[in-house]
C-alpha positions as CSV (number, residue, x, y, z in Angstrom):
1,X,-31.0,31.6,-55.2
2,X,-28.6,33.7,-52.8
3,X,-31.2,33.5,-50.0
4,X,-31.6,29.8,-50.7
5,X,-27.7,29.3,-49.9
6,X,-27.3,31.8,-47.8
7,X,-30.1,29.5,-45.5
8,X,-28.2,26.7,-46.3
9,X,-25.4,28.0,-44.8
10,X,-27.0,28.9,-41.6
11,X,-28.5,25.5,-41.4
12,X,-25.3,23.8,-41.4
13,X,-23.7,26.1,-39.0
14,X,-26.2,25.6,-36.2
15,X,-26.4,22.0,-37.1
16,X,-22.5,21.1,-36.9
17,X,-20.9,20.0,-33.9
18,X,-19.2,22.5,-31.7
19,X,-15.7,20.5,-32.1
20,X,-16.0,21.9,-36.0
21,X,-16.9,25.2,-34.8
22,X,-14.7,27.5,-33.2
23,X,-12.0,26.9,-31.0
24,X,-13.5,29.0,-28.4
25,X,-16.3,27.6,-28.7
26,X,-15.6,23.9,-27.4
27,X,-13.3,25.7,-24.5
28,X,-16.4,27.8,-23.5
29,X,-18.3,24.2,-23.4
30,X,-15.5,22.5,-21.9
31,X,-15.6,25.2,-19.2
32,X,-19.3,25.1,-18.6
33,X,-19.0,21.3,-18.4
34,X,-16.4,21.3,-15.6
35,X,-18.0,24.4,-13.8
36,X,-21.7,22.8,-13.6
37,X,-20.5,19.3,-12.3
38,X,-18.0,21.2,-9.5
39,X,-21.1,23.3,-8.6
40,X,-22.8,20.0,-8.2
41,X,-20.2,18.3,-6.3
42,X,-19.5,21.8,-3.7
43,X,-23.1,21.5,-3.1
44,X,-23.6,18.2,-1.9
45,X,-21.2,19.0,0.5
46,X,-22.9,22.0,1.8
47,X,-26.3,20.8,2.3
48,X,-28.0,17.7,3.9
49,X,-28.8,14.9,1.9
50,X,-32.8,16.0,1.8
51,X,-32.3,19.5,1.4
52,X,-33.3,22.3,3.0
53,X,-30.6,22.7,5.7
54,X,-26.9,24.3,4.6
55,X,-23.9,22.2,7.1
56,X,-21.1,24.6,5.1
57,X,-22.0,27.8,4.0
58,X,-18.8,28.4,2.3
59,X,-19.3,24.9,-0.1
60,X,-22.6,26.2,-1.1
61,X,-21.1,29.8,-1.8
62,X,-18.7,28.0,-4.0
63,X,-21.2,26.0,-5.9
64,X,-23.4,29.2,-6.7
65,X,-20.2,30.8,-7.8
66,X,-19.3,28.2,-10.3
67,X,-22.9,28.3,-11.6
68,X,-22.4,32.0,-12.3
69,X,-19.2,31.2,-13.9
70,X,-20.7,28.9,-16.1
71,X,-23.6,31.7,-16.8
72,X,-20.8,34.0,-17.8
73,X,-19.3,31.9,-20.2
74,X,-22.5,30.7,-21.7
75,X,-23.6,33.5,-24.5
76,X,-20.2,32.5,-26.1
77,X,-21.6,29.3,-27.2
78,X,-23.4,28.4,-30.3
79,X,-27.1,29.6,-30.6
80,X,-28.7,26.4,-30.8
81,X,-26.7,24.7,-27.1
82,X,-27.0,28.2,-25.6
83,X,-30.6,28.9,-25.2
84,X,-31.0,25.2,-23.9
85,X,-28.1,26.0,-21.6
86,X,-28.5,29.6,-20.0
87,X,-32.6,27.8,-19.2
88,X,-30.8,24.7,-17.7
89,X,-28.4,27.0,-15.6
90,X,-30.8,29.2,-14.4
91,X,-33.0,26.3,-13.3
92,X,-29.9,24.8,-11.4
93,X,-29.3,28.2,-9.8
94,X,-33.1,28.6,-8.6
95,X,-31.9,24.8,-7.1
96,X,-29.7,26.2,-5.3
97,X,-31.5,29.2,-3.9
98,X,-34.6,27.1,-2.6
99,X,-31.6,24.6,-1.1
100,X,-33.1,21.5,-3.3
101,X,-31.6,18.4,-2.7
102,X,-28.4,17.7,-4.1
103,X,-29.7,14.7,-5.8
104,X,-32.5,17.3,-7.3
105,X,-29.2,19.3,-8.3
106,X,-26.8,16.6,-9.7
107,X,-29.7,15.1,-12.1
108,X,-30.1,18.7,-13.5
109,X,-26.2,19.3,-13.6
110,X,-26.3,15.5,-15.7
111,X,-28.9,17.1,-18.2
112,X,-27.2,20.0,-18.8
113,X,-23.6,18.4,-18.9
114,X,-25.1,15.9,-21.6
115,X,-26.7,18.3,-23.8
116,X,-23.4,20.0,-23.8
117,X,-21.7,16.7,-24.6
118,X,-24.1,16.5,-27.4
119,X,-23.3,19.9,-29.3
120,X,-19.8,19.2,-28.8
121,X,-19.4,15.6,-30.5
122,X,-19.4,13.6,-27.6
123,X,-17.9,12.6,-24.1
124,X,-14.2,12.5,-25.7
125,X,-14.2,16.0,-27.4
126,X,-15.6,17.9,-24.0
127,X,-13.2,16.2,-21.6
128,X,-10.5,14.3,-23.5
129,X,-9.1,11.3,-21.4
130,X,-5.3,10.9,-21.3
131,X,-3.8,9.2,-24.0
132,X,-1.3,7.6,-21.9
133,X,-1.0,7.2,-18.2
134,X,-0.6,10.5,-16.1
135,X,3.6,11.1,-15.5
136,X,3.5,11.4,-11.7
137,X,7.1,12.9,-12.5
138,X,5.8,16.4,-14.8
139,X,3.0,16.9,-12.2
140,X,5.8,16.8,-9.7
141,X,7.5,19.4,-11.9
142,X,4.1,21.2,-12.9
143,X,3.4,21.8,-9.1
144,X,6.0,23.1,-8.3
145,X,6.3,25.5,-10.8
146,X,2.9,26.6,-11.0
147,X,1.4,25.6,-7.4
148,X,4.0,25.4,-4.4
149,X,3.8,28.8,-4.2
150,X,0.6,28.9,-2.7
151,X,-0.1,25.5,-1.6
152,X,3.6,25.0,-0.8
153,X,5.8,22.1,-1.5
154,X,4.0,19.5,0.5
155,X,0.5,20.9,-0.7
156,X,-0.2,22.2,2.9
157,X,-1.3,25.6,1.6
158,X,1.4,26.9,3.6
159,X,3.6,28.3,0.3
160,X,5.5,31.8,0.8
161,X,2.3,33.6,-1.2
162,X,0.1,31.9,1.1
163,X,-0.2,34.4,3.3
164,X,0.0,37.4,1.3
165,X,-3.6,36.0,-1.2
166,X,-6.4,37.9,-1.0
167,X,-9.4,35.3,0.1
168,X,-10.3,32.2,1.2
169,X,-6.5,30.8,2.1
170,X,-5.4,27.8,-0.5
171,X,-6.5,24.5,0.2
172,X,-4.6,21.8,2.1
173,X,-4.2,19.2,-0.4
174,X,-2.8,17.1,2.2
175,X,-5.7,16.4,4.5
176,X,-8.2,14.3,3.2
177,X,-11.0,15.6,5.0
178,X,-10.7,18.2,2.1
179,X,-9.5,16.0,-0.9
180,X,-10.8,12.8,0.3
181,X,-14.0,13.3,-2.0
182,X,-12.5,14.9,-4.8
183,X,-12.0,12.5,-8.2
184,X,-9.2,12.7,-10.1
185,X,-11.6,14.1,-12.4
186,X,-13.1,16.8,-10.4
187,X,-9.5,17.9,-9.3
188,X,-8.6,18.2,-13.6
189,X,-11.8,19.9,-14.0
190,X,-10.7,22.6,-11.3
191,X,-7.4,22.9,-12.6
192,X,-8.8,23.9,-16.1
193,X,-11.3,26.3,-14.6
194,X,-9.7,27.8,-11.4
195,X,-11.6,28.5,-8.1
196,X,-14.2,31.6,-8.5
197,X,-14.0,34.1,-5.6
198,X,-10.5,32.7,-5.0
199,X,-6.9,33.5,-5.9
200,X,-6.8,30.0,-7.6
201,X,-7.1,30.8,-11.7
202,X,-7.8,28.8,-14.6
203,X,-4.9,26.9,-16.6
204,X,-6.9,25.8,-19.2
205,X,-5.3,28.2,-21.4
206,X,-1.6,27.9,-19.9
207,X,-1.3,24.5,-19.4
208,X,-2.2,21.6,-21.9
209,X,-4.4,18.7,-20.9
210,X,-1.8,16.0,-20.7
211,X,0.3,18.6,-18.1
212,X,-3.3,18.9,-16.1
213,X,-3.9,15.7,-15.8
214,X,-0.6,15.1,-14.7
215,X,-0.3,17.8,-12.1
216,X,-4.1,16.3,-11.1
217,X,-2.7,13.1,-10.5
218,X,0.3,14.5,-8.4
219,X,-1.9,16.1,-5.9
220,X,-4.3,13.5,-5.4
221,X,-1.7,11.7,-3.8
222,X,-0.5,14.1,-1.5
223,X,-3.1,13.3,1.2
224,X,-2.2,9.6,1.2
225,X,1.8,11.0,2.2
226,X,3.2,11.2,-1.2
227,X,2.2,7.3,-2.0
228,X,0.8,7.9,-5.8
229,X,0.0,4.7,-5.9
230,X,-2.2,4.5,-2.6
231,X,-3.4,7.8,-3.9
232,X,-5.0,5.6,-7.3
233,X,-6.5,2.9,-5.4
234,X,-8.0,4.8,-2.7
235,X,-9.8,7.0,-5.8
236,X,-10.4,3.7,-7.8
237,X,-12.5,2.7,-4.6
238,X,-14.0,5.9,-3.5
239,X,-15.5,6.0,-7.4
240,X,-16.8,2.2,-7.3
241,X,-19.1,3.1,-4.1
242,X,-19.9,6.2,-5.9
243,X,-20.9,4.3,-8.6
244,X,-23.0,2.1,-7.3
245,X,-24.2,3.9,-4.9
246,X,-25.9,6.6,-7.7
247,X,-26.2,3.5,-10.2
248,X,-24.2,6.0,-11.9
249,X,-21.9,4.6,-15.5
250,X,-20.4,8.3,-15.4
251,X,-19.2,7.9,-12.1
252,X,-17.9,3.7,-13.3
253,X,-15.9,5.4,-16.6
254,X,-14.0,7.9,-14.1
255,X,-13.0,4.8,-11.8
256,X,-11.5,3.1,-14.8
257,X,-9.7,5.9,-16.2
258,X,-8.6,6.2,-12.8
259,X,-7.2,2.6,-12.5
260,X,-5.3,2.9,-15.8
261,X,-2.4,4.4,-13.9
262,X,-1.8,1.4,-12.3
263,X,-2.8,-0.9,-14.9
264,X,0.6,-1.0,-17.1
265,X,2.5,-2.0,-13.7
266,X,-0.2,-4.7,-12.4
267,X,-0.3,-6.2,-16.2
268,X,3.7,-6.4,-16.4
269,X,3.8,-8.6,-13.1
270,X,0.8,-10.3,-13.3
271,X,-1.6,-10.2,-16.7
272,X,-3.9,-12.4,-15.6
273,X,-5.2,-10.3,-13.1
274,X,-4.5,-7.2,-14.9
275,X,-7.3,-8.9,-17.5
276,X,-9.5,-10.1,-14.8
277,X,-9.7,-6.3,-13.2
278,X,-10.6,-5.1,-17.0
279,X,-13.3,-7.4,-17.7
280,X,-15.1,-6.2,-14.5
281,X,-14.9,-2.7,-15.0
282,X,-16.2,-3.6,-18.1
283,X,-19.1,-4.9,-16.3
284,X,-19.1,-2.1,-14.1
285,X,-19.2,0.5,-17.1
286,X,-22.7,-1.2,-18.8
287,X,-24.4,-3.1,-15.7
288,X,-24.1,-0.6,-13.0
289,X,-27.1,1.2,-13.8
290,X,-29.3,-1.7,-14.9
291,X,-28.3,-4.7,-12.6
292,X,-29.9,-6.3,-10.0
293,X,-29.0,-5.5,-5.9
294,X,-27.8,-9.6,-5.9
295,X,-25.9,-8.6,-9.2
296,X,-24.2,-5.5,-8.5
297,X,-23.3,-7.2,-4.8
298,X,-21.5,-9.9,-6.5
299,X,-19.4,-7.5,-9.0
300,X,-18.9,-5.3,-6.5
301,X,-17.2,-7.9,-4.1
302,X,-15.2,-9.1,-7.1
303,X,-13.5,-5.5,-8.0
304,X,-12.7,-5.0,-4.2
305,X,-11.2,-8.5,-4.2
306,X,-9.5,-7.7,-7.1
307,X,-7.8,-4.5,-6.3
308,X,-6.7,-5.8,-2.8
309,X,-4.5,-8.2,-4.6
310,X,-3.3,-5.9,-7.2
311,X,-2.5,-3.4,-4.9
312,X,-0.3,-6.0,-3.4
313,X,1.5,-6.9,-6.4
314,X,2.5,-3.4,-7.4
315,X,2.3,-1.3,-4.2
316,X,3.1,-3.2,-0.7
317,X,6.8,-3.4,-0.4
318,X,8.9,-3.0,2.7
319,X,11.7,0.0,3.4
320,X,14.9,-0.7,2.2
321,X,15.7,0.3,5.5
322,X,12.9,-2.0,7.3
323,X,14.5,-5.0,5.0
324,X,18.3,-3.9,5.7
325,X,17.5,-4.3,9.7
326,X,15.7,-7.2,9.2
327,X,18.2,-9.1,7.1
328,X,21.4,-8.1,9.8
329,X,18.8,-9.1,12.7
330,X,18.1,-12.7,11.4
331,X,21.5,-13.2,10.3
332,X,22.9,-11.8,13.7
333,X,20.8,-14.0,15.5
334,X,20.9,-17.4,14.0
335,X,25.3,-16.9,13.7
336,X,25.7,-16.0,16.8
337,X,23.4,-18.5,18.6
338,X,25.5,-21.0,16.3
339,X,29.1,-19.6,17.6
340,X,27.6,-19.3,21.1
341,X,26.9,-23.2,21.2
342,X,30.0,-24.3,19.0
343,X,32.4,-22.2,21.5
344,X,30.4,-23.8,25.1
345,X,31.7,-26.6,23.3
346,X,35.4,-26.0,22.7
347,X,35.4,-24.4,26.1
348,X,33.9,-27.3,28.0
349,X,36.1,-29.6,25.9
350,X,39.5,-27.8,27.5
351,X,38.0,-27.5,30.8
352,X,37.7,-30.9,30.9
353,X,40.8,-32.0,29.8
354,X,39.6,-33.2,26.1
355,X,41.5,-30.9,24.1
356,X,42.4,-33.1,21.4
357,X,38.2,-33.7,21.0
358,X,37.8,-30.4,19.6
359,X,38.5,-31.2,15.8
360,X,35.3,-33.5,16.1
361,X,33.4,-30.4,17.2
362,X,34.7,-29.1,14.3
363,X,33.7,-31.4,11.6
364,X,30.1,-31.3,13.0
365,X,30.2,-27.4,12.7
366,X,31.5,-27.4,9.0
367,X,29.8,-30.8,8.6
368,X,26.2,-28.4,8.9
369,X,27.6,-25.5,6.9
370,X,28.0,-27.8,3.9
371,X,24.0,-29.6,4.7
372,X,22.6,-26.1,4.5
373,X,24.8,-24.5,1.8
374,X,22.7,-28.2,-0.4
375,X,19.4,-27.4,1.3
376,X,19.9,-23.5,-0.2
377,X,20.2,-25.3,-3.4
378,X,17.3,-27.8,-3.4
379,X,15.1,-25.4,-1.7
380,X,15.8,-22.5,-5.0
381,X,15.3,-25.7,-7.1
382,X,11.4,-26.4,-5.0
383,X,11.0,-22.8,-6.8
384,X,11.4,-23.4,-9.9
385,X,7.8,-24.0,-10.7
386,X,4.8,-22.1,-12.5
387,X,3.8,-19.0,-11.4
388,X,0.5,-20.4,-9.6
389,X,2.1,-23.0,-8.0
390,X,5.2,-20.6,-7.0
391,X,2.7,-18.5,-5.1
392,X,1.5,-21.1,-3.3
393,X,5.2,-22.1,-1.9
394,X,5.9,-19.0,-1.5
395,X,3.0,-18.8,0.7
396,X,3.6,-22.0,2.6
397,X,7.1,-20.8,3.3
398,X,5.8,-17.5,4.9
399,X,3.6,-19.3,7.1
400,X,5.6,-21.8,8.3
401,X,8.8,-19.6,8.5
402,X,6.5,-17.3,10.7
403,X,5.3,-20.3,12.8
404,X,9.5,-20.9,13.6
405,X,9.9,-17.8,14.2
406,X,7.2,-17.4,16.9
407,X,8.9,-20.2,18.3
408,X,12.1,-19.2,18.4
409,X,11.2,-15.5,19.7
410,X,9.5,-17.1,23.0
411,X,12.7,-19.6,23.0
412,X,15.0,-16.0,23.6
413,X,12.2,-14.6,25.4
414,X,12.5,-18.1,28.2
415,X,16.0,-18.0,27.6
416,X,16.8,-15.0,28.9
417,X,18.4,-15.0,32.4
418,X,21.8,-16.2,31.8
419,X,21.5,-19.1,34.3
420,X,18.9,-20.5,32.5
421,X,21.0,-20.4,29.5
422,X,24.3,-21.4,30.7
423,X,22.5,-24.7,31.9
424,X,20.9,-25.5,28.5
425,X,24.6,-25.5,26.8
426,X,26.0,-27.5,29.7
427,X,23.8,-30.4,29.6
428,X,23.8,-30.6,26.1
429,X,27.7,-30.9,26.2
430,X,27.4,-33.1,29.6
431,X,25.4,-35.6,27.5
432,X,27.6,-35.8,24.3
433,X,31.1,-36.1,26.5
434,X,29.8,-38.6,28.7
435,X,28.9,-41.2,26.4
436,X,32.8,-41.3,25.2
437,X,31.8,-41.2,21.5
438,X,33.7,-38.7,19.0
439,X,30.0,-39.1,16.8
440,X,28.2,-37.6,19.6
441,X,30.3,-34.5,19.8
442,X,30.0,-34.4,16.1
443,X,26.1,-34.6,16.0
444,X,25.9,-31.7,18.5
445,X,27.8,-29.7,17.1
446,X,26.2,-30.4,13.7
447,X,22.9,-30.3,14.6
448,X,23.0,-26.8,16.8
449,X,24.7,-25.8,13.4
450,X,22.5,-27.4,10.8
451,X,19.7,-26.0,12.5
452,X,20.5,-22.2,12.9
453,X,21.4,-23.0,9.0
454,X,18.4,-24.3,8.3
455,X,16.5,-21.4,9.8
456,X,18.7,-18.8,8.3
457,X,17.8,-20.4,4.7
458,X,14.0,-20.4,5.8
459,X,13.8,-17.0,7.2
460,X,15.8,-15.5,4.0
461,X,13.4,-16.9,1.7
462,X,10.9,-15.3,3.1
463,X,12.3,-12.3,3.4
464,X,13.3,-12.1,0.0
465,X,9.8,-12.9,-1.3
466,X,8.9,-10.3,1.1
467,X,11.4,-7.7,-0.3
468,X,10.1,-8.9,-4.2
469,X,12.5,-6.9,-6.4
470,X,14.3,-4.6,-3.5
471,X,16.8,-7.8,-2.8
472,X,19.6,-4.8,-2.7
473,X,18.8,-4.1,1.3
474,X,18.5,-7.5,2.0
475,X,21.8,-8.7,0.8
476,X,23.6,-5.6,2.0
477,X,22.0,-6.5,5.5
478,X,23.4,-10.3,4.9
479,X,26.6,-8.6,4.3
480,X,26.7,-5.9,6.9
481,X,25.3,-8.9,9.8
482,X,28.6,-12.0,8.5
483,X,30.8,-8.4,9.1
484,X,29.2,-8.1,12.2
485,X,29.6,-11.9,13.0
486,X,33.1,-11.8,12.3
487,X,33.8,-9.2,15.1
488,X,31.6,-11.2,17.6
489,X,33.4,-14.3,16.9
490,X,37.2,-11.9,17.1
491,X,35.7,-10.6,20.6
492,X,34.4,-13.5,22.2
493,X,36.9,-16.2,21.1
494,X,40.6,-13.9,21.0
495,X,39.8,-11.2,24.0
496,X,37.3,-13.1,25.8
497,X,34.4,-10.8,25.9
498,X,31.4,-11.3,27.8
499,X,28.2,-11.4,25.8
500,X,25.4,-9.4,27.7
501,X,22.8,-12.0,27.1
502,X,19.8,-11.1,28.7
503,X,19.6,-7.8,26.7
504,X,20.7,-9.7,23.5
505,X,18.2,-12.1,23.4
506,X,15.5,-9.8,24.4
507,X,16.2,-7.6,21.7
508,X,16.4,-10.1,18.7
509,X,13.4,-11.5,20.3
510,X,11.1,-9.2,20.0
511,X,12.4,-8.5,16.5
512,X,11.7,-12.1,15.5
513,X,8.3,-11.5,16.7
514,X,7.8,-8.9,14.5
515,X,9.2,-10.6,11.4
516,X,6.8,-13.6,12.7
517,X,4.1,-11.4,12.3
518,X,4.5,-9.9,8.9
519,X,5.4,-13.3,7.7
520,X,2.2,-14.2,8.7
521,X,0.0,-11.7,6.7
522,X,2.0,-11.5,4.1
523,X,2.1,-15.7,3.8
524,X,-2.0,-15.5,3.7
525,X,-1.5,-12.8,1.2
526,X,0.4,-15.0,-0.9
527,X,-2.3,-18.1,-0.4
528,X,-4.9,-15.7,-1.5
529,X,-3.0,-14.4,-4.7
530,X,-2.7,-18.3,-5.6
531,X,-6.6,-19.0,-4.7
532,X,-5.6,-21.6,-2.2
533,X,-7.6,-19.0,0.6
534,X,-10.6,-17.0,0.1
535,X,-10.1,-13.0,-0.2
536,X,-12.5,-11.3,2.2
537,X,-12.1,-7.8,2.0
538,X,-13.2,-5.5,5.2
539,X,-14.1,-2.2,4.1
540,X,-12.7,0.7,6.3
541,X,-9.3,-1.3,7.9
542,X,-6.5,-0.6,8.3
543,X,-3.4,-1.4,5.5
544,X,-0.3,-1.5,7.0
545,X,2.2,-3.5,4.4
546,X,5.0,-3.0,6.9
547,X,3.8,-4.6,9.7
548,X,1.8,-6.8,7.1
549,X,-1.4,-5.7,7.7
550,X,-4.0,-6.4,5.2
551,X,-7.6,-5.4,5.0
552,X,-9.0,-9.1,4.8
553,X,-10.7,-11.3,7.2
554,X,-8.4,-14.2,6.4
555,X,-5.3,-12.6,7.2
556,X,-6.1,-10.4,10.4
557,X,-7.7,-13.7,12.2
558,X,-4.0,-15.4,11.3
559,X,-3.0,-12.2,13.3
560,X,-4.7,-11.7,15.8
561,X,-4.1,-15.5,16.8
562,X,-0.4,-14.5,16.6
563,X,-0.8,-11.5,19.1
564,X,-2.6,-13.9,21.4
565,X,-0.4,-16.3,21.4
566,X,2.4,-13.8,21.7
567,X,0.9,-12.2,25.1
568,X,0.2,-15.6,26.4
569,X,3.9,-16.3,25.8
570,X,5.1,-13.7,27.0
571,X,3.1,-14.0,30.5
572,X,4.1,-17.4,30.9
573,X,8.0,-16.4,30.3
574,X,7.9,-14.0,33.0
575,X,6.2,-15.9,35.6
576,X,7.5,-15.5,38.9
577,X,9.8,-18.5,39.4
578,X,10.0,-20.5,43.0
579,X,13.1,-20.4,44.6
580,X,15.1,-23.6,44.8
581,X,15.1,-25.8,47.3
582,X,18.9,-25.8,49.4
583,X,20.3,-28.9,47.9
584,X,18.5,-28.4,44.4
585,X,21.1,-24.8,45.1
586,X,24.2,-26.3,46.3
587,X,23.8,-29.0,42.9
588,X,23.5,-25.9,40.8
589,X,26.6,-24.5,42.7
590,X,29.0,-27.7,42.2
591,X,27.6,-27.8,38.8
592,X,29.1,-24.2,38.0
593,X,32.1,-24.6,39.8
């Protein structure tokens, strides 16, 4: 009857789940786990695609080196997963020896990694997924207690131990050459079991799993500069191809535990597509491996589609800086262009004897501060809307404030020999005097106003859907350009100074330009968000939110129609000009005289 127990015993022992064993046990299997699939991944990098030819010795010497790690730490598991597991490893290291194929080596690496999973209890109880998102914040911390040392403060492997290690040198985690293949999985699973044949140890025992997959997080981002949230969707992608590329639903669970440190931000601005994004990674997570090419193709374009526009809504948003220069330009600009005209004006007025005109000049000019003070109003009123239909004005207003702007950058840009200038104001002022009619000073001077108003209300709107919640360097730029407006007006109109046009107006022209041309992608962006345009996403270009650059077809043609237009402006404004004819020259000097 003893025996008979005493069997029983034994049975359930072998039989139970490593996760009820021993607590060495499942850290032995978690180890195993993360050292076969790093051996895997090393590998692929060393050799080519068929096999049989090593490209980086030193990525193969690390994958054989994890596989003996793993051997090591083998005999400590269970009987039952440890004869199963020393056979598997050895047939991975023969693998590696004959210089298989990595494909050869990663199906192996899957078997052995799911037997593993098996004895433990599952996926969860091996490798644990965060409960929470990652804190970028405590791997911040984390790093630089633990890692700066070595790998120094910008992950550069240039720390103050750096040179001292015995070893390969620490890794830049800066260049992606090195981290741009790297999961934020693979980089948790290295964390845990250090780098064998390196000074990098393990910190599965010194750290716990919610500080590694926080420090994990941290340096994945360092090779996109810093940008954590760059950092997420360039992994989220990276994993997708892998994905499908290996028909793998491993490979689709690590992309969406990778997105789910964005997906709190993207759902609190925009839910809908925080859903939509869900439901396809759904997809991802139980089609990938059994879909169809026409299928997959479809999903796939969908997810990329979908992650353009929430990287968008949480990521792409200017300087403060960028928005603060912006916001004094514009202002600047249109005040000054509306002081210039209103002072020709009062100045013509006294030259010509018609003093007691100027208060007309003056109604107009307060006449159009009022107009666009109501056309501020009625425009934040067109606003007030639903969200879909607020995206949709939104991107109208981008568009169309980028079309003026275009406009009135080659305007400066024709505008800017002084002459040329002067002789625009006169004959505007030439026209309203000579018909005798206190109305037709008025309009002038209200519609010069009115219409730098007007412009100012346009351009702010965009900018300020532009700046999204960072309104703070925007309005200190509106404050910073009326200062500056003030002292313009003081200088001009009480010491008479001289305005160096030509400069001026080459300067703010090209920076209208430029705001012309981020209205312009971001005003397509906008369209897209609302459906209105289609979302074409081109793999491997550039994003460049602050010159707003996006990666889509739509909004790059927009663009690049801009830049042309732009250079054939330009040409034209510099043309060499024929020299007038001597009466047309002696007019022109009576005329200034």
């Amino acid at each position: 009857m003893r025996l008979s127990k005493t069997l029983l015993l034994i049975t359930a022992c072998l039989a139970q789940p490593l996760a009820g064993q021993a607590t060495d046990s499942l850290a032995l299997a978690r180890r195993v786990v993360a050292a076969a699939s790093l051996a895997a991944k090393e590998y692929a990098l060393g050799v080519v695609p068929a096999g049989g030819q090593i490209t980086q010795p030193e990525e193969v010497d690390e994958a054989k080196l994890f596989i003996q790690q793993a051997q090591f730490d083998v005999p400590g598991l269970p009987l039952p997963a440890r004869a199963k597991s020393q056979y598997a490893l050895a047939h991975i290291a023969q693998l590696l020896e004959a210089l298989a194929a990595p494909d050869s080596v990663s199906r192996a690496t899957d078997s052995l990694v799911a037997l593993i999973t098996a004895a433990a209890g599952g996926p969860k109880v091996v490798e644990p997924l965060p409960n929470r998102p990652p804190s970028l914040e405590r791997g911040a911390l984390v790093y630089r207690e633990q890692c700066a040392a070595c790998h120094g403060e910008s992950g550069r492997g240039d720390g103050p131990k750096a040179k001292s290690l015995k070893g390969p040198p620490p890794a830049n985690l800066a260049d992606p050459a090195v981290m741009g293949n790297k999961s934020l999985l693979d980089i948790f699973r290295r964390i845990a079991v250090g780098t064998p044949g390196t000074a990098m140890p393990e910190f599965a025992e010194d750290l716990p799993a919610e500080d590694r997959w926080a420090v994990a997080s941290y340096v994945a981002a360092m090779q996109y500069g810093g940008s954590a949230t760059a950092a997420v969707f360039a992994a989220v992608r990276h994993q997708i191809d892998s994905a499908f590329a290996r028909r793998s639903d491993k490979i689709a669970v690590d992309a969406y535990m990778t997105f789910e440190q964005v997906e709190t931000a993207i759902r609190a601005k925009n839910a809908g597509l925080a859903s939509e994004l869900e439901g396809n990674f759904a997809w991802l997570r139980t089609r990938v491996a059994k879909a169809d090419d026409a299928e997959r193709h479809t999903i796939r374009e969908r997810l990329l589609a979908g992650l353009e526009r929430a990287e968008r809504v949480v990521a792409d948003r200017q300087s403060g800086m960028s928005l603060f220069v912006a916001s004094f330009f514009l202002l600047v600009r249109e005040g000054f262009e509306a002081i210039l005209i209103v002072a020709a004006l009062m100045t013509f007025l006294a030259k010509a004897g018609a003093s007691e005109r100027r208060r007309e000049v003056a109604r107009g000019a307060w006449a159009a501060v009022g107009a666009s003070l109501i056309t501020w109003v009625l425009v934040e009123l067109l606003f007030q809307v639903t969200p879909g239909q607020r995206e949709m004005i939104e991107g109208v207003t981008m568009l169309v404030a980028a079309a003026v702007l275009f406009y009135v950058s080659y305007w400066l840009l024709s505008k800017i020999e002084a002459d040329k200038w002067t002789a625009f104001v006169r004959g505007k002022m030439q026209s309203a005097l000579s018909s005798g009619s206190g109305l037709a000073l008025s309009a002038v001077a209200f519609l010069a106003v009115y219409r730098e108003g007007f412009e100012t209300i346009l351009f702010y709107k965009a900018l300020f859907t532009s700046a999204g919640a960072s309104t703070v360097p925007v309005v200190g730029g509106i404050a910073a350009g009326a200062v500056g407006l003030v002292a313009i007006y003081l200088l001009v109109n009480q010491l008479g100074l001289r305005v160096a046009m030509k400069p001026f107006f080459a300067v703010t022209g090209v920076m209208l330009y430029y705001m012309a041309f981020v209205f312009a992608g971001k005003g397509v962006a906008e369209l897209q968000g609302a459906g209105i345009i289609p979302l074409t996403v081109i793999e491997g270009a550039p994003r460049i939110p602050v010159f707003g650059i996006y990666p889509t077809v739509e909004s790059l043609i927009v663009q690049g129609l801009l830049l042309a237009l732009a250079i054939v402006a330009a040409i034209w404004a510099m043309r060499p000009k024929a020299k007038p004819s001597g009466a047309a020259a002696e007019r022109d000097l009576l005329r200034s005289q």
